[in-house]
N, C-alpha and C positions, 0 to 999 in steps of 0.2 A: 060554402066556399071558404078556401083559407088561403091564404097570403105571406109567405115565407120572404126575406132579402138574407141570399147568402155573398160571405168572400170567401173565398178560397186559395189559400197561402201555401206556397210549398213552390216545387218545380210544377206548374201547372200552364205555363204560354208556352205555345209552341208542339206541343204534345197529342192535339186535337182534341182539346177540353170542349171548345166551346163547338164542332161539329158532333163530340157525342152528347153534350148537353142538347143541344138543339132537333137530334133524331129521336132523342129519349122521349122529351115534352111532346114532340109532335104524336108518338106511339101511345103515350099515355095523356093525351089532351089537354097538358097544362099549357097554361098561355101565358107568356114574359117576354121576357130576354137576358139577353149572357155578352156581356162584352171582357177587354182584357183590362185593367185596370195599369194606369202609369207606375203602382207600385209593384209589377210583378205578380199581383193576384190575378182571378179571374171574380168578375161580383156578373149575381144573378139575381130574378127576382123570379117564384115562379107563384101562380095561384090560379087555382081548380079543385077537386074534390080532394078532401084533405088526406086518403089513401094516396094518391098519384103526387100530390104535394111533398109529402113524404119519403116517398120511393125516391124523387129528384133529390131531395136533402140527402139523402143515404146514398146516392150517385154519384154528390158530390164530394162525400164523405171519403171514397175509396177512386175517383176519378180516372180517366183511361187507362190502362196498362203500363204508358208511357208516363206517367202522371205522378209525383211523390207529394201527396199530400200532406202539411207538417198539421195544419190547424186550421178549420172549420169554423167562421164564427156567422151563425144564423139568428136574426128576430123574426118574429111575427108582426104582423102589420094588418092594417084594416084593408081589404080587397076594395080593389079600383074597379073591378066589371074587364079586365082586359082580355083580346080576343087573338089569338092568333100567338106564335112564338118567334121572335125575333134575335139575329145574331148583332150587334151593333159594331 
């Protein structure tokens, strides 16, 4: 299992970041959540096998269509067991 927390800075609220974040996870089994942040980001956390973990980082890298993503900043972190993918 691996354990990613991303923000995501750019034109990114508003844009349907966090319903394609949340259809992504659910396809690829990651379990977290995505909310918007009061500074205009969007932050997420996601953790499941570290291919689909992955895949979410590099989604969030290039984010919806609508989406101008300037800067990407992801840690790693020790995985909590969490179940299911949540928009907050």
């Amino acid at each position: 299992m691996k354990r990613v927390h991303v923000r995501v800075h750019g034109h990114v609220q508003g844009v349907f970041f966090r319903d394609t974040v949340s259809s992504e996870a659910a396809q690829r089994g990651v379990a977290g959540w995505v909310r918007n942040a009061p500074d205009d980001s969007v932050e997420a956390v996601f953790e499941g096998e570290p291919d689909a973990v992955e895949a979410m980082v590099e989604l969030c890298e290039r984010g919806p269509s609508a989406a101008r993503v300037e800067r990407l900043d992801a840690d790693e972190e020790e995985p909590e067991g969490l179940s299911g993918f949540e928009v907050r």
